[in-house]
Backbone bond lengths (Angstrom), bond angles and torsions (degrees), N, CA, C in turn:
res aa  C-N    CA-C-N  psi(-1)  N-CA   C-N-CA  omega(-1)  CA-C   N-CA-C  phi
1 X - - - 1.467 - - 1.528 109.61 -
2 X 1.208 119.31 151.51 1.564 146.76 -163.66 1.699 91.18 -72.85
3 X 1.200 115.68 103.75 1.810 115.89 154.73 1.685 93.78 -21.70
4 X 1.526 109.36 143.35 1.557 109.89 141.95 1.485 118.36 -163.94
5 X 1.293 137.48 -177.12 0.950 109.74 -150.44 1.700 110.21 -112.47
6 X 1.610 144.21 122.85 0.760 163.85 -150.50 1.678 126.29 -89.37
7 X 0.716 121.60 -16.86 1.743 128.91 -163.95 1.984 78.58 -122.95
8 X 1.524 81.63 143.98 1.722 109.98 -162.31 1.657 85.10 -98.08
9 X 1.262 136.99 -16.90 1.565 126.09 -167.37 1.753 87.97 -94.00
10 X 0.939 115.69 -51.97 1.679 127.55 175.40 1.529 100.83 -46.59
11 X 1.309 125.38 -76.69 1.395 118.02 -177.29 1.595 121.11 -53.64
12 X 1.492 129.38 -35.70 1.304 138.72 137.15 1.486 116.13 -6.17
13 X 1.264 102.62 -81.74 1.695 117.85 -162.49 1.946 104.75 -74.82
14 X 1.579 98.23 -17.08 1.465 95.79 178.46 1.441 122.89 -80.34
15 X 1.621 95.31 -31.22 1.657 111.07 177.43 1.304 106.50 -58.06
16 X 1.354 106.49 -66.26 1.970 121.54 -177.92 1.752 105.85 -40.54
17 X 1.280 110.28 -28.51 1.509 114.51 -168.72 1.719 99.06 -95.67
18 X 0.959 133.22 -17.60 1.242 133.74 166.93 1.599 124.01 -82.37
19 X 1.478 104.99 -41.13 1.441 118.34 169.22 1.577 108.40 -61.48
20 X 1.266 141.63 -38.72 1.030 144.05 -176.11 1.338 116.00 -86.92
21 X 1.209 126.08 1.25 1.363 121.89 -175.78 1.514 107.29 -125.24
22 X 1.482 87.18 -14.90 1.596 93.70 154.59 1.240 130.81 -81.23
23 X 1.287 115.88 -39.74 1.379 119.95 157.72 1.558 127.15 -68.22
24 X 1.133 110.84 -4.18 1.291 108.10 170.52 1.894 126.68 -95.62
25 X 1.993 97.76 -13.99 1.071 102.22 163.78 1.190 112.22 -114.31
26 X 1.260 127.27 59.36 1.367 143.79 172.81 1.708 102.64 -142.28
27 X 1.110 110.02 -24.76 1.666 103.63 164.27 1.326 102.80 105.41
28 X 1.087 127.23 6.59 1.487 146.47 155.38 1.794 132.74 -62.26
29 X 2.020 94.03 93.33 1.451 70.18 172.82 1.901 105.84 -130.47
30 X 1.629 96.41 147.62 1.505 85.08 -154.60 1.922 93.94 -97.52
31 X 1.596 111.96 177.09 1.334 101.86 171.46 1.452 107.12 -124.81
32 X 1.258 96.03 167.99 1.790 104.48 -179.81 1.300 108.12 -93.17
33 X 1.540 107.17 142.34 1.488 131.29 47.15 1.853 89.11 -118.90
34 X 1.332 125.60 1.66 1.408 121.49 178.77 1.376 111.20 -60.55
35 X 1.381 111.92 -40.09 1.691 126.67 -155.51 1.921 99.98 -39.19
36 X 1.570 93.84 -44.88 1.685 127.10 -155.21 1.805 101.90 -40.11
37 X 1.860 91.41 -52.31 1.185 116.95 -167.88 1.628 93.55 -76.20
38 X 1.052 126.19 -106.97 1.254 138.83 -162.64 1.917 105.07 -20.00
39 X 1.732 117.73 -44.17 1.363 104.85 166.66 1.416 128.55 -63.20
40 X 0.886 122.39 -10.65 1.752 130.23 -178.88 1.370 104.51 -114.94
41 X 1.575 138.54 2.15 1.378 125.23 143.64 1.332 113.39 -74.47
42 X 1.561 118.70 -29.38 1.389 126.61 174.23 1.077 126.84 -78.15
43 X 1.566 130.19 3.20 1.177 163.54 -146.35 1.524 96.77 -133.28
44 X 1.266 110.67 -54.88 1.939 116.55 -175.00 1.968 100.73 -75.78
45 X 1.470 114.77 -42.99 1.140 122.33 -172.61 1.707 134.53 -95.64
46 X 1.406 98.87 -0.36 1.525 115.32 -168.29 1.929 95.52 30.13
47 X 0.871 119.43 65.74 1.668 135.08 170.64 1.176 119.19 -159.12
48 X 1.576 105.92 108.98 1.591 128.68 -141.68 2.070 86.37 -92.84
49 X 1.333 111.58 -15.60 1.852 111.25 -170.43 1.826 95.90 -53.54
50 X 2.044 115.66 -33.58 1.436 102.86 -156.57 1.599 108.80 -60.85
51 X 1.909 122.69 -3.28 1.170 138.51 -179.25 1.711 98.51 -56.70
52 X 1.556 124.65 -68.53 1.198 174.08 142.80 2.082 94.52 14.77
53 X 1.559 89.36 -75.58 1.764 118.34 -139.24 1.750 90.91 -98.04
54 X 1.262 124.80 -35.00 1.257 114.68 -155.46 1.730 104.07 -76.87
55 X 1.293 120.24 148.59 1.382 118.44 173.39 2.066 123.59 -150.06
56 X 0.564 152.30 118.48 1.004 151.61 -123.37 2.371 100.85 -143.23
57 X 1.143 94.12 119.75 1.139 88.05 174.62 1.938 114.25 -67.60
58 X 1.828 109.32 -159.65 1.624 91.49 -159.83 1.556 88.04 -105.38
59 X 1.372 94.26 136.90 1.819 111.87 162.28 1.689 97.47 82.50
60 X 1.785 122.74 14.56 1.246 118.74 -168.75 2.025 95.43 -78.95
61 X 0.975 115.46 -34.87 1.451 96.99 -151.16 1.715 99.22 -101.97
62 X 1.267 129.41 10.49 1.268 155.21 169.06 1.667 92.17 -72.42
63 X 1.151 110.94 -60.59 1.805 133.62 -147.04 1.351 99.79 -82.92
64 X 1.397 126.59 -19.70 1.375 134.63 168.58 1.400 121.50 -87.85
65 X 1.435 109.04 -33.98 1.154 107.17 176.79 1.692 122.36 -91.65
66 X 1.743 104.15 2.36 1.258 112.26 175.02 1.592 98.40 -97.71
67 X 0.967 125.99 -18.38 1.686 140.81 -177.05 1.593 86.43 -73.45
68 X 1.323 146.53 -58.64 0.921 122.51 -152.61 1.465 102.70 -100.17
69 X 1.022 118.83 -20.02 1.893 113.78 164.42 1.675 124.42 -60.89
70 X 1.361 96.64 -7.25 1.576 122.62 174.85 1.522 99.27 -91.92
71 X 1.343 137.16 -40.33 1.430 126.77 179.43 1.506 96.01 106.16
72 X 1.119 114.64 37.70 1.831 116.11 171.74 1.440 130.55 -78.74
73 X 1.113 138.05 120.66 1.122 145.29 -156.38 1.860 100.54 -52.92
74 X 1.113 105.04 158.09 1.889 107.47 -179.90 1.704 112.74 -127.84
75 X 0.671 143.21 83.08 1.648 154.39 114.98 0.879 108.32 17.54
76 X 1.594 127.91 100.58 1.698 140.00 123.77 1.332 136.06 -58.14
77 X 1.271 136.84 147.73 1.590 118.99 -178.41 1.790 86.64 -102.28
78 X 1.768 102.46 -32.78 1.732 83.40 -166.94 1.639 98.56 -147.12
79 X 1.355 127.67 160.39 1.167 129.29 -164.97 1.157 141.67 -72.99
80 X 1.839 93.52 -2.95 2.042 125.37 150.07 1.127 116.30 -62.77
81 X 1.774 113.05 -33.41 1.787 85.45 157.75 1.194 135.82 -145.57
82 X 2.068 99.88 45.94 1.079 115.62 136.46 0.990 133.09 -45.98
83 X 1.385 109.16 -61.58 1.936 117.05 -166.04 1.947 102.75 -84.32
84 X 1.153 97.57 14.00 1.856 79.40 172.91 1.293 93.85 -122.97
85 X 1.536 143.26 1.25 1.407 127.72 156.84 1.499 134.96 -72.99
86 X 1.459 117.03 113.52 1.328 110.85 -169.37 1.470 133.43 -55.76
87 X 1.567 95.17 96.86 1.526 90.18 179.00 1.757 114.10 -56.91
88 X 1.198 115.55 -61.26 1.527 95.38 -175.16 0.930 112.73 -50.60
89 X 1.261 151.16 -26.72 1.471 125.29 161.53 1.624 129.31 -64.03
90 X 0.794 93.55 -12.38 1.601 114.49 -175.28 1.632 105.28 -97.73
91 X 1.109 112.19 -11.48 1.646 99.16 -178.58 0.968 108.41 -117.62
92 X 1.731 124.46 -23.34 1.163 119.31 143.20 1.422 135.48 -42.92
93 X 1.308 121.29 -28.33 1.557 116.87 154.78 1.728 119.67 -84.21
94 X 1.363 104.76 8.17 1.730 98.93 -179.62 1.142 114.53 73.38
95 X 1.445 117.87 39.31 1.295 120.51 179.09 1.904 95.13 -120.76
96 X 1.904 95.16 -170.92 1.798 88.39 -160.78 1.707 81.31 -163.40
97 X 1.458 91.70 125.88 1.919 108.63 165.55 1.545 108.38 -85.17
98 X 1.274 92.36 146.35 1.763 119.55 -165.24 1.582 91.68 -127.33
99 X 1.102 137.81 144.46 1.608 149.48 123.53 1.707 113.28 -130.89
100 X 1.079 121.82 98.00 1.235 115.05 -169.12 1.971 112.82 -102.83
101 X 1.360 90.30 40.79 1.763 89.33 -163.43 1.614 108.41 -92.20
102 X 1.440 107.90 -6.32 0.959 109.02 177.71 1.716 129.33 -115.65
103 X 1.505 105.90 14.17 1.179 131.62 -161.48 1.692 99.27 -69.38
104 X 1.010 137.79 159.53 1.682 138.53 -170.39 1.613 92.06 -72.40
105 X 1.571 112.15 -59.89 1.686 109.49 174.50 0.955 123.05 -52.74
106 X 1.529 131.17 -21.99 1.180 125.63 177.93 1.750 116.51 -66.35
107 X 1.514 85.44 -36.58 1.629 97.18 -155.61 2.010 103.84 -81.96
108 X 1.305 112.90 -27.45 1.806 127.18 149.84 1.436 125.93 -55.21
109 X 1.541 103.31 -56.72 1.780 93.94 -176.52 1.877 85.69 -78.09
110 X 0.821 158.45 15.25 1.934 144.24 169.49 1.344 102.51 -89.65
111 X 1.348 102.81 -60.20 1.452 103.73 175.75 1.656 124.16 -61.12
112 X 1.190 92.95 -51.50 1.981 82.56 160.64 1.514 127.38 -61.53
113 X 1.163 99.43 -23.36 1.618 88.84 -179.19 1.664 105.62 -104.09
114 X 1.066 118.28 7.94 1.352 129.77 -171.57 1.792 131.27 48.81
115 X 1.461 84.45 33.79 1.649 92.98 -178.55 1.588 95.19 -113.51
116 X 1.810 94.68 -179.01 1.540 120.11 -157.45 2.250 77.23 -73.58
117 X 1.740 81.73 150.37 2.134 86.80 168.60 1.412 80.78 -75.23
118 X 1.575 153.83 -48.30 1.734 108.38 -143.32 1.272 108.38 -93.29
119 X 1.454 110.25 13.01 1.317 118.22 172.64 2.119 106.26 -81.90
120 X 1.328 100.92 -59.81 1.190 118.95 164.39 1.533 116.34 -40.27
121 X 1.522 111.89 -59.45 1.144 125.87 164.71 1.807 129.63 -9.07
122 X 1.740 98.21 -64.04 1.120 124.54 177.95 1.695 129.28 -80.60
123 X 1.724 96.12 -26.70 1.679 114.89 154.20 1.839 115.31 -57.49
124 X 1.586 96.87 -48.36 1.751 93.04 159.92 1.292 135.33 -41.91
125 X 1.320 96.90 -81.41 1.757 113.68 166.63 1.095 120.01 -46.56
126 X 1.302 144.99 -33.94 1.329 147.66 122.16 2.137 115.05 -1.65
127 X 1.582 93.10 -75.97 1.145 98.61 177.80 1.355 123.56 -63.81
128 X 1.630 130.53 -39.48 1.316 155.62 150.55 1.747 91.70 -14.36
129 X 1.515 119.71 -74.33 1.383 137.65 -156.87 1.660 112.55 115.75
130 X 0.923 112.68 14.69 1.584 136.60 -170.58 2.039 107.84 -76.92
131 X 1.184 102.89 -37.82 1.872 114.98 -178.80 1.864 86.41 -73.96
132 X 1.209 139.39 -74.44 1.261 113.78 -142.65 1.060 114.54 -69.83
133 X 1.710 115.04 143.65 1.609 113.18 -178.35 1.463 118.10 72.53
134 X 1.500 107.73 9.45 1.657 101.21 174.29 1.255 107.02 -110.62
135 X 1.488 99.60 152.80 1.693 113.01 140.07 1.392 131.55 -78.33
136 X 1.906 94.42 127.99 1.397 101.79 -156.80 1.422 116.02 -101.67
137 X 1.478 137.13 66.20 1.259 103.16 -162.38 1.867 134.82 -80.44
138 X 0.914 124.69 122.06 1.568 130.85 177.37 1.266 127.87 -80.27
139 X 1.408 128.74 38.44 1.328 120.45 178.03 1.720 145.25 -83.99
140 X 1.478 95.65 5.20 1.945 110.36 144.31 1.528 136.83 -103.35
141 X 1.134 106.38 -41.05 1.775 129.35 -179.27 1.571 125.86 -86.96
142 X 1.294 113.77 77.60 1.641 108.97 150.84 1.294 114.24 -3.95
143 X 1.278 99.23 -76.02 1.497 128.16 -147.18 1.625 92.91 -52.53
144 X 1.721 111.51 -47.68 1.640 108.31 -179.23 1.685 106.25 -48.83
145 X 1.194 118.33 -57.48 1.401 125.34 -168.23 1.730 107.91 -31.71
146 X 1.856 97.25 -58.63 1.426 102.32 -165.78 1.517 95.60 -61.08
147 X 1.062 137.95 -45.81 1.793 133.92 -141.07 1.797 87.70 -72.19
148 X 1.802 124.10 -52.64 0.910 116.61 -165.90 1.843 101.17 -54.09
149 X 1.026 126.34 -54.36 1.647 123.67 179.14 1.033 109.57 -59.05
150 X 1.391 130.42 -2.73 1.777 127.16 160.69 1.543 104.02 -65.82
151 X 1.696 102.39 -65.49 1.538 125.21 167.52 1.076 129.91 -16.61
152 X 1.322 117.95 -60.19 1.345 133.41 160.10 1.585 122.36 -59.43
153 X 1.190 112.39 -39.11 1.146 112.83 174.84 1.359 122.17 -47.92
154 X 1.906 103.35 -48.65 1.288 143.89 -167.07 1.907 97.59 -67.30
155 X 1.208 131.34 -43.64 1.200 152.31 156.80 1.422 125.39 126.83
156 X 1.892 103.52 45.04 1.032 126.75 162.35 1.724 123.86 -57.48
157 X 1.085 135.75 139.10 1.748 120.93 161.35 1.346 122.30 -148.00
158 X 1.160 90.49 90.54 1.546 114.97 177.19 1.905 103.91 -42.82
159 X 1.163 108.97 177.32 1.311 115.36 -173.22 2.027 110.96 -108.09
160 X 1.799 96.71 -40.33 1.004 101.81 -171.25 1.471 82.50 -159.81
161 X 1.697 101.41 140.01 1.626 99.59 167.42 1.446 110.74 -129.31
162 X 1.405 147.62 124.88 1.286 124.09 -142.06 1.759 85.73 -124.52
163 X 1.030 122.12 84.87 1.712 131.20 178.49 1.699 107.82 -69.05
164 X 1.329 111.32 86.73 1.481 111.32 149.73 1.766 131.31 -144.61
165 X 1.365 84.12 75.37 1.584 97.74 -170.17 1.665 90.67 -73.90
166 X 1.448 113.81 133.17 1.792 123.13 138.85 1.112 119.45 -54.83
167 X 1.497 134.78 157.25 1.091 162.65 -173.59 1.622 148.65 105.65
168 X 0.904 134.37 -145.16 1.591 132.60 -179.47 1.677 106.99 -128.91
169 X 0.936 132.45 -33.21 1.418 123.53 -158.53 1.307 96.86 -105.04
170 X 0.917 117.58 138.69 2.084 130.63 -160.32 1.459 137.15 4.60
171 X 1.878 95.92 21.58 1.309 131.14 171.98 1.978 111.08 -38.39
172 X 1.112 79.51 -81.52 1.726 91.02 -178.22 1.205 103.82 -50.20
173 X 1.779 129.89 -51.67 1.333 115.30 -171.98 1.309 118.43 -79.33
174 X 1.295 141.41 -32.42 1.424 140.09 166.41 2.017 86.38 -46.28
175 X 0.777 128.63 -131.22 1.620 124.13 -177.14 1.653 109.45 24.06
176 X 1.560 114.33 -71.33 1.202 95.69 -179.03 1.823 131.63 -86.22
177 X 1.885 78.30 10.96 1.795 72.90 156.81 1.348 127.44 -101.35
178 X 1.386 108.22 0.75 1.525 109.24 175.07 1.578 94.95 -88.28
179 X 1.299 133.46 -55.57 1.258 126.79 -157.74 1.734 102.94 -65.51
180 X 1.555 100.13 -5.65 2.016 89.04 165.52 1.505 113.18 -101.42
181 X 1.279 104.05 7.63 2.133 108.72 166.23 1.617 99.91 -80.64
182 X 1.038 139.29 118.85 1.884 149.22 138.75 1.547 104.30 -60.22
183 X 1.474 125.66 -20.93 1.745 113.07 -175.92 1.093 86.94 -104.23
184 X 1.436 142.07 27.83 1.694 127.61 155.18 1.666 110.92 -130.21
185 X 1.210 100.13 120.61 1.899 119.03 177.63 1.073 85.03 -69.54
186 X 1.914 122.75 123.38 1.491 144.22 169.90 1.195 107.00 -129.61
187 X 1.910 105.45 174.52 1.346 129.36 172.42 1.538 108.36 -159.76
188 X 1.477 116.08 99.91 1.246 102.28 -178.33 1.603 104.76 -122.95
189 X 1.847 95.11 -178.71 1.591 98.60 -179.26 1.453 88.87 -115.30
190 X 1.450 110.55 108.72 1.845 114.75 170.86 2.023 101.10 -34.38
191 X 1.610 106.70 157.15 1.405 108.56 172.04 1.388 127.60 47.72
192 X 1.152 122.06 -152.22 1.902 120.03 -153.83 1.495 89.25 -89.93
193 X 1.303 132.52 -27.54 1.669 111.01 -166.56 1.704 119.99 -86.54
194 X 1.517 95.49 127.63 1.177 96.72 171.48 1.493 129.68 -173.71
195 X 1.224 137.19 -93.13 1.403 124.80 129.06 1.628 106.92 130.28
196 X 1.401 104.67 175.24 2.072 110.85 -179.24 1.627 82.73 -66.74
197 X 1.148 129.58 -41.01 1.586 95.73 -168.57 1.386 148.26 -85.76
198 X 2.003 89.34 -14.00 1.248 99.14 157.15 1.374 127.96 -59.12
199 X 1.803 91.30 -48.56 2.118 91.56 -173.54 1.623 128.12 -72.70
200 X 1.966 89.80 -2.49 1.757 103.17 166.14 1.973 103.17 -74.14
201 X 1.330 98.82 -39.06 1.756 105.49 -176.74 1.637 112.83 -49.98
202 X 1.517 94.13 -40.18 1.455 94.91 -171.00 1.465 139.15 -88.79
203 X 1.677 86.66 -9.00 1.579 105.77 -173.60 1.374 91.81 -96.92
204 X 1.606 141.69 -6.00 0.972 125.93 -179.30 1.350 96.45 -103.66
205 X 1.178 124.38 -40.17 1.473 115.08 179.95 1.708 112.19 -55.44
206 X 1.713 122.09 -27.13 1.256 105.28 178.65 1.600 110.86 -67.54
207 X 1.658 107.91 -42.82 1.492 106.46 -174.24 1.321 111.31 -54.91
208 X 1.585 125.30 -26.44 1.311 98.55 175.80 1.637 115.25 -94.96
209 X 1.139 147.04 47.53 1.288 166.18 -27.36 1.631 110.42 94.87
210 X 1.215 103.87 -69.90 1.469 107.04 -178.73 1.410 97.56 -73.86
211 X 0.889 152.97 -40.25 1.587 146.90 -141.70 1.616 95.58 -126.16
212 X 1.329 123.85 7.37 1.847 121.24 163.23 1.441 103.06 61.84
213 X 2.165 135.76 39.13 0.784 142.43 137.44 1.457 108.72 -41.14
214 X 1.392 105.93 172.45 1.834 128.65 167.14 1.908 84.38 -109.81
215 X 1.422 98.80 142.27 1.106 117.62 167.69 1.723 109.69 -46.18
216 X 0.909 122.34 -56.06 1.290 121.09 179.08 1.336 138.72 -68.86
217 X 1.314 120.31 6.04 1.085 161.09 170.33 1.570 103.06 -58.89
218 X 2.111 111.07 112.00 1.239 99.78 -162.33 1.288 94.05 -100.63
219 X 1.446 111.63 -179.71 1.617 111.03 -171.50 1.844 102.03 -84.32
């Protein structure tokens, strides 16, 4: 069998060192505090495009990671990326994961009103007190994206909303309707790519952000 290399801090620091030298001979140079995010979706996705697609409104990913040094609640749309956000890191700042898409109320008031639950979902948490000052991440549901820009409308204010649901059906445009709100701190992936594992990448890349980790820093 092929030598390879064994220690998870070693393979860590090798990935990060590969991602960057890839991007550097591709003509890619990213800036901080975005870099954080976008290298550890590329890190979750071996797909060098999140260099490309990712965009971040101004002072958004600053504002998240001061949101969570505050102990701010964190927002799932679905339970793929619930369970890949680091709670110990996250509770170490006194903060607390929410996915409420699967809650019995969730799954009654959706069906009565005939919308998506993580759309509903976020109308909860909303009501809870759970939307203000959080980080939101969205990485299956459109439908979450639009309800939070209902929210806001309504005079919700999230802290950080990190919009990158995958798919085809009003994928791209839920995205570019948040990235046309200025009263909402974002992070999206332009078009269909995106997914639970990116917005697990990114919510961990802010916590380590909030807590003055190195990106490469394994859990």
């Amino acid at each position: 069998m092929t030598d390879f290399e064994a220690n998870p801090a070693a393979i860590a620091a090798d990935s990060f060192t590969t991602i960057r030298a890839e991007l550097r001979a591709l003509g890619i140079a990213l800036e901080p505090p975005l870099d954080a995010l976008i290298e550890r979706a590329i890190h979750s996705t071996a797909d060098m495009d999140f260099a490309r697609i990712t965009r971040a409104s101004q002072g958004a990913v600053a504002a998240g990671a001061a949101a969570l040094r505050r102990g701010c609640p964190v927002l799932a749309d679905v339970h793929m990326v619930r369970v890949g956000i680091s709670e110990r890191r996250l509770a170490a700042l006194g903060g607390s994961l929410h996915c409420l898409v699967a809650d019995p109320e969730t799954r009654a008031r959706a069906e009565a009103a005939g919308v998506t639950r993580s759309a509903m979902a976020m109308r909860i948490a909303h009501e809870r007190g759970l939307l203000d000052g959080a980080v939101v991440a969205v990485g299956n549901a459109p439908t979450a994206l639009y309800e939070i820009i209902r929210l806001v409308d309504a005079g919700a204010a999230p802290a950080l909303v990190l919009g990158v649901p995958v798919g085809f059906i009003n994928t791209a445009e839920s995205k570019a309707a948040l990235a046309a709100r200025p009263d909402i701190p974002w992070v999206i992936t332009e078009g269909r790519k995106g997914g639970s594992t990116v917005a697990v990448a990114m919510v961990n890349a802010l916590l380590r952000l909030a807590a003055g980790a190195d990106a490469a820093d394994i859990d």
